[in-house]
C-alpha positions in Angstrom: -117.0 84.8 -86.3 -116.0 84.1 -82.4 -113.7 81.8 -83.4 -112.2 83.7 -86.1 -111.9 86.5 -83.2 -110.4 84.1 -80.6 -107.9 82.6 -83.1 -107.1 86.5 -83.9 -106.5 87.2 -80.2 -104.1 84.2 -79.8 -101.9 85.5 -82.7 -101.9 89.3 -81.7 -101.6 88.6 -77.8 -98.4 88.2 -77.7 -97.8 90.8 -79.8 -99.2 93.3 -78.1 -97.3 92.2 -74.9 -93.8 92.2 -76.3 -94.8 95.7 -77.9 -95.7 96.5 -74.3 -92.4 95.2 -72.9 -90.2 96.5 -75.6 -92.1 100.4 -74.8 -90.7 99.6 -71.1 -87.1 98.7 -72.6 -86.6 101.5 -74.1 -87.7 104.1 -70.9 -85.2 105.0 -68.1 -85.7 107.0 -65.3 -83.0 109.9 -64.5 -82.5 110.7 -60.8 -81.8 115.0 -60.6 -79.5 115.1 -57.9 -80.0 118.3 -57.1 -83.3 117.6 -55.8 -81.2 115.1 -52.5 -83.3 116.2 -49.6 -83.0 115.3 -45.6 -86.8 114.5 -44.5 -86.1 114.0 -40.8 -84.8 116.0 -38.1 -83.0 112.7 -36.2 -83.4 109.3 -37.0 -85.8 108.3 -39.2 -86.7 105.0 -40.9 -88.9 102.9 -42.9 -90.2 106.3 -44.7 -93.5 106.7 -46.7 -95.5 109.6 -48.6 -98.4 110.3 -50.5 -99.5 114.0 -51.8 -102.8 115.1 -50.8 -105.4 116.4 -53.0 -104.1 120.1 -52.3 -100.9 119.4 -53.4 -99.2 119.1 -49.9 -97.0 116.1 -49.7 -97.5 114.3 -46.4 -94.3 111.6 -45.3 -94.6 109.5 -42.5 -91.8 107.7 -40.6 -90.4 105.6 -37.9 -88.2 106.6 -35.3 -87.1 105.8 -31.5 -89.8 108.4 -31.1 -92.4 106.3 -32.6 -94.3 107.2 -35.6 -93.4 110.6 -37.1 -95.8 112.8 -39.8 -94.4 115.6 -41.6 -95.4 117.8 -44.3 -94.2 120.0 -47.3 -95.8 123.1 -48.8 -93.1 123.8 -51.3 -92.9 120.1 -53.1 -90.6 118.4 -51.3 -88.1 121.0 -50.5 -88.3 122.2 -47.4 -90.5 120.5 -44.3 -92.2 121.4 -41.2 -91.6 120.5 -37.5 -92.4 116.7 -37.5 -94.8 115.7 -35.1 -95.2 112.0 -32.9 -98.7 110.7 -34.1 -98.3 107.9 -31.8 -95.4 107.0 -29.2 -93.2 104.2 -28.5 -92.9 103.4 -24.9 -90.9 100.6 -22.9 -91.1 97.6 -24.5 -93.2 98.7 -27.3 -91.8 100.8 -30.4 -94.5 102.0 -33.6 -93.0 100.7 -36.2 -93.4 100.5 -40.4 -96.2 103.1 -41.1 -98.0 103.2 -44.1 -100.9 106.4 -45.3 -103.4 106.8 -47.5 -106.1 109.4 -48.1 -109.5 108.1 -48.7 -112.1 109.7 -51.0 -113.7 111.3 -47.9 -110.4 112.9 -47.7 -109.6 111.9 -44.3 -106.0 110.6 -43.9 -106.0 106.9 -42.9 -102.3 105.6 -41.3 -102.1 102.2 -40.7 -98.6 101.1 -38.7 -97.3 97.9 -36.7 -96.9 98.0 -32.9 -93.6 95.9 -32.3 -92.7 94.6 -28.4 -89.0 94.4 -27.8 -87.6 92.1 -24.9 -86.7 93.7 -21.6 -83.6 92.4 -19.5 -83.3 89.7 -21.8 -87.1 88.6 -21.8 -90.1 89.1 -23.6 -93.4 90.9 -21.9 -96.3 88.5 -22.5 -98.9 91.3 -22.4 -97.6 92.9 -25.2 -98.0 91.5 -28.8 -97.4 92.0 -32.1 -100.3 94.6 -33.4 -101.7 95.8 -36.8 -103.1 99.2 -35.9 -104.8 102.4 -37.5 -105.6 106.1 -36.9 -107.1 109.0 -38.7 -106.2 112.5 -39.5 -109.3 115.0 -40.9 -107.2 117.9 -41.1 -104.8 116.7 -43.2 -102.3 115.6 -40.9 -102.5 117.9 -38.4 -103.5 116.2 -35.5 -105.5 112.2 -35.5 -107.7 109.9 -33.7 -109.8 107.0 -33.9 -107.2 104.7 -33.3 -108.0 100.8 -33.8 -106.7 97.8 -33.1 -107.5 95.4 -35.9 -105.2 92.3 -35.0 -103.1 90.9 -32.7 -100.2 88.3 -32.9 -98.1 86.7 -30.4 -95.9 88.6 -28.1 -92.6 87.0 -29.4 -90.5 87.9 -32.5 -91.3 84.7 -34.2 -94.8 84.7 -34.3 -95.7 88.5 -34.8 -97.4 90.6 -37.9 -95.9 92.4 -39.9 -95.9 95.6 -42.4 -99.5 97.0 -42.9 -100.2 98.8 -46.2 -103.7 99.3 -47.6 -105.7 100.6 -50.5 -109.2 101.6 -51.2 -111.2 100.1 -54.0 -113.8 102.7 -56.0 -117.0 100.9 -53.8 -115.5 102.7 -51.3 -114.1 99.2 -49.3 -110.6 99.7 -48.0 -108.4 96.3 -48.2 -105.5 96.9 -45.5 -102.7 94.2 -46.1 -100.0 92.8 -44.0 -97.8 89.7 -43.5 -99.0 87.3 -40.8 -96.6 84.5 -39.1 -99.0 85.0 -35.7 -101.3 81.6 -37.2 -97.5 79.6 -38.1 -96.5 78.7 -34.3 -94.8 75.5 -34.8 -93.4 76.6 -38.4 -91.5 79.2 -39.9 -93.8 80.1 -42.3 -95.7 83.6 -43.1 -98.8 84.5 -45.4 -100.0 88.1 -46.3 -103.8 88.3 -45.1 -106.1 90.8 -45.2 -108.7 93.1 -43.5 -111.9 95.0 -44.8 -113.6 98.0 -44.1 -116.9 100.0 -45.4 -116.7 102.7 -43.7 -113.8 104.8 -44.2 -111.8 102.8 -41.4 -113.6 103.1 -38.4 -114.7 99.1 -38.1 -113.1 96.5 -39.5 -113.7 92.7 -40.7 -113.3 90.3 -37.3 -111.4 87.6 -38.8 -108.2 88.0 -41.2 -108.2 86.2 -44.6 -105.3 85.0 -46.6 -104.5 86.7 -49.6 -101.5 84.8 -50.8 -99.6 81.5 -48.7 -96.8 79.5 -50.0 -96.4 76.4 -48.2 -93.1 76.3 -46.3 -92.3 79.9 -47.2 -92.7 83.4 -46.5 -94.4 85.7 -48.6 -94.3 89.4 -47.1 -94.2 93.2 -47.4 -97.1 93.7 -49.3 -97.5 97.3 -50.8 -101.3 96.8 -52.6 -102.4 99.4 -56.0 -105.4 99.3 -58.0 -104.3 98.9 -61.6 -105.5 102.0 -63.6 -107.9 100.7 -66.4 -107.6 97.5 -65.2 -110.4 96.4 -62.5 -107.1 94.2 -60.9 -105.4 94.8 -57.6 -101.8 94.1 -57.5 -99.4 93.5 -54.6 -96.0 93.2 -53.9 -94.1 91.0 -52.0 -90.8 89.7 -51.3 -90.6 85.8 -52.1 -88.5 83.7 -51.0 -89.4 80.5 -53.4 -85.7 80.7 -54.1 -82.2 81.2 -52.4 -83.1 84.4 -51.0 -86.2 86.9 -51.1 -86.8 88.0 -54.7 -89.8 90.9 -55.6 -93.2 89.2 -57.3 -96.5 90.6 -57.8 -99.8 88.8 -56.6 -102.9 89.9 -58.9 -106.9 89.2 -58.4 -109.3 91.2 -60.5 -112.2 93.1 -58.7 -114.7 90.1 -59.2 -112.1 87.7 -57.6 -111.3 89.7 -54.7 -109.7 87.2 -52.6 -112.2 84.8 -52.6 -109.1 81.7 -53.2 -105.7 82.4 -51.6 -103.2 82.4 -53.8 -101.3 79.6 -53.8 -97.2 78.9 -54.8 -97.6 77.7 -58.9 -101.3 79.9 -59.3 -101.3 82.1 -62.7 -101.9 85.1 -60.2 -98.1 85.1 -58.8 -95.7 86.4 -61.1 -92.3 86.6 -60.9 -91.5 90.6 -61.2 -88.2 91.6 -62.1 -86.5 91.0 -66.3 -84.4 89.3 -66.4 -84.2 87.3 -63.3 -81.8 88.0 -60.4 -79.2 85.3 -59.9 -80.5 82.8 -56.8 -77.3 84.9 -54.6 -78.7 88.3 -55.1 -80.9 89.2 -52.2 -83.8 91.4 -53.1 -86.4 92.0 -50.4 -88.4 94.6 -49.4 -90.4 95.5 -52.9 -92.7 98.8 -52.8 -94.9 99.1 -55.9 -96.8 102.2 -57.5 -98.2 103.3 -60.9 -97.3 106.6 -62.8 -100.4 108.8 -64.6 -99.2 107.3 -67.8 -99.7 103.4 -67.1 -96.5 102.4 -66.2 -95.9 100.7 -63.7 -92.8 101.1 -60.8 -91.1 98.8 -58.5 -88.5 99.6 -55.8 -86.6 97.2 -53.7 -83.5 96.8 -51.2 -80.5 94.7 -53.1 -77.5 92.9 -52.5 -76.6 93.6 -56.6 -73.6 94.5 -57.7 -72.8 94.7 -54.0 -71.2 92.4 -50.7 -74.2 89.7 -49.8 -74.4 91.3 -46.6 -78.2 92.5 -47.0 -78.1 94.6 -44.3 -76.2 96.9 -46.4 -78.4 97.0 -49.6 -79.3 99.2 -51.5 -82.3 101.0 -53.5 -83.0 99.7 -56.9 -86.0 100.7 -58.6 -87.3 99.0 -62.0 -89.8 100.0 -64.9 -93.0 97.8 -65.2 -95.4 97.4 -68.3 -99.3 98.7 -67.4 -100.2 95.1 -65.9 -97.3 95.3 -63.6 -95.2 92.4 -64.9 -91.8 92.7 -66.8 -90.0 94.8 -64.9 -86.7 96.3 -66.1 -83.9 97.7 -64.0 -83.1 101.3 -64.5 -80.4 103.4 -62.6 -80.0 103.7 -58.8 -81.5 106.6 -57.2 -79.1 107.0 -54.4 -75.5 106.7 -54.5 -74.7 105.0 -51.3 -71.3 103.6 -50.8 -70.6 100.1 -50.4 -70.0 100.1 -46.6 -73.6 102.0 -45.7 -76.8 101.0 -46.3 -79.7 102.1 -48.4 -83.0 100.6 -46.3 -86.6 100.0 -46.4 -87.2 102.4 -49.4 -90.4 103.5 -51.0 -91.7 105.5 -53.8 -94.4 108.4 -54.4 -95.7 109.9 -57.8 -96.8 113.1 -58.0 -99.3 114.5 -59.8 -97.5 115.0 -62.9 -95.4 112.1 -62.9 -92.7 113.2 -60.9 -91.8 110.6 -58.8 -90.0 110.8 -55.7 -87.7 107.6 -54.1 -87.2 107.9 -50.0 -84.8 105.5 -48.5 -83.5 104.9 -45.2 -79.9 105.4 -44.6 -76.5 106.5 -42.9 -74.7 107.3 -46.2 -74.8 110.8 -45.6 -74.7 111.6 -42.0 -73.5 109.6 -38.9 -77.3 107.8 -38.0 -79.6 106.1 -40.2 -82.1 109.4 -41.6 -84.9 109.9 -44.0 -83.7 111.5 -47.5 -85.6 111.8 -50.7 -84.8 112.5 -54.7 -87.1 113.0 -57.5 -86.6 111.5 -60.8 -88.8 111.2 -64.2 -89.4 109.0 -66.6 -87.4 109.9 -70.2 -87.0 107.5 -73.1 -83.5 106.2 -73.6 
């Protein structure tokens, strides 16, 4: 009987996955423009939101400020004064913040202090920084800042792009990309710290998540698969020409115990079909709607100039185990000569999903704007 049942599962395997693909094929997801809404007040960059368990949505941003929280009552369309939940100072600016809120319901923010040179020259007291703080009243003010890593002071040997997630034990895994251990090489890994209590201590010592010799994995945006018992990151790879989304994948048991590696069966290639080797395609952020699928966003070169810096968001339709992903339309209409940066996504909690991007398409400095879209089948 088991091998009857194992030669069953090799026939209908396959099956089931192109049924799985071919469900993803034949979803879109339409953007309502009429929902096109300014988050911040002045600049703003590098945008990211979650909604709280009351319903509130909660964005966070950079700016020359440093990092920015705001909030929304009234889903997205209107927002309240933003406030600086940590500053920027000479030679220092708070950059890429990511949030999440923990079972507890305390707010955990994770963000990456970034030293600038000064006349010319880099400060060697200041260094590349993973950092955290908390809010307990949703948002309103925070505290118990940490300091969980440092890199080097210079540019080439920093850290990069926290984003974390918390596992149903209750562990939080906070991910980011690490070139501080790759002195003499141009290389870059995405390691990892753990904590057990709600984000007040932390592991000592970072571990590697994902490494591929020679290369640079980075921006890792983590989820825990519904159903699944497997955590799934994003990255931009650049195995290729030039940086292309894939998704790195351990189940709960696993949990990081083996890095994983350039050719391991836990790195997958993300986007159907693939991008040609000239498309850039960096920057991936990854979430999960109610109903199983799976969405990816990322900053692309497609269909426009190869200059990256003015990409654009693209956003693409996943199957349940986060592989497969199919391009649907572009949330933003940003012409050719602006740029479309460092873009994320949120779902609500009824599917609604909201893209944020970065960009000077609509005013005359790089700002915060938002648009919801849903899921429809073609």
């Amino acid at each position: 009987m088991r091998q009857v049942f194992i030669w069953l599962m090799g026939v209908f395997a396959p099956v089931m996955g192109l049924g799985q693909h071919n469900a993803v094929m034949n979803k879109t997801i339409v953007w309502d423009q009429a929902t096109l809404t300014r988050i911040s007040e002045k600049d703003g960059n590098y945008a990211r939101m979650i909604q709280l368990r009351d319903g509130s949505l909660l964005c966070v941003y950079q700016s020359k400020a440093g990092i920015i929280c705001t909030k929304s009552n009234d889903a997205g369309k209107t927002w309240l004064k933003p406030e600086v939940v940590t500053a920027s100072y000479k030679g220092m600016e708070m950059a890429v913040p990511e949030v999440l809120e923990l079972k507890d319901r305390s707010i955990l923010l994770s963000y990456n202090p970034r030293p600038y040179k000064i006349n010319g020259s880099w400060d060697t007291t200041k260094h590349f920084a993973i950092c955290t703080k908390k809010s307990y009243d949703e948002g309103k003010t925070w505290t118990d800042e940490r300091l969980i890593y440092e890199a080097r002071y210079n540019f080439d040997d920093g850290c990069w792009e926290p984003s974390q997630i918390q596992l149903p034990s209750g562990e939080i895994q906070l991910f980011f990309s690490n070139e501080g251990v790759y002195t003499k090489s141009n290389e870059q890994n995405i390691s990892i710290f753990r904590s057990k209590d709600n984000g007040l201590s932390w592991t000592k010592e970072p571990e590697i998540a994902s490494f591929r010799p020679g290369h640079r994995d980075g921006m890792p945006v983590p989820l825990l698969l519904k159903g699944k018992k497997e955590i799934a990151f994003s990255i931009e790879d650049n195995a290729g020409a030039s940086f292309k989304p894939s998704i790195i994948r351990n189940n709960i048991n696993q949990n990081w115990q083996k890095t994983v590696g350039a050719d391991d069966a836990e790195r997958t290639y993300a986007l159907t079909p693939k991008l040609p080797d000239t498309v850039y395609a960096g920057a991936p952020y990854l979430r999960q709607l109610h109903s199983g699928e799976t969405i990816l966003s990322y900053q692309s070169t497609q269909n426009r100039n190869h200059n990256w810096e003015q990409s654009c968001m693209q956003v693409s339709i996943g199957n349940n185990d986060a592989k497969d992903f199919v391009g649907v339309p572009t949330p933003f209409n940003i012409p050719l000569n602006k740029q479309g940066l460092w873009n994320a996504l949120c779902v609500l909690s009824d599917d609604t999903i909201i893209a944020l991007t970065s960009t000077n398409a609509f005013g005359d400095r790089t700002e915060v704007w938002m648009i919801k879209g849903r899921l429809v089948k073609k």
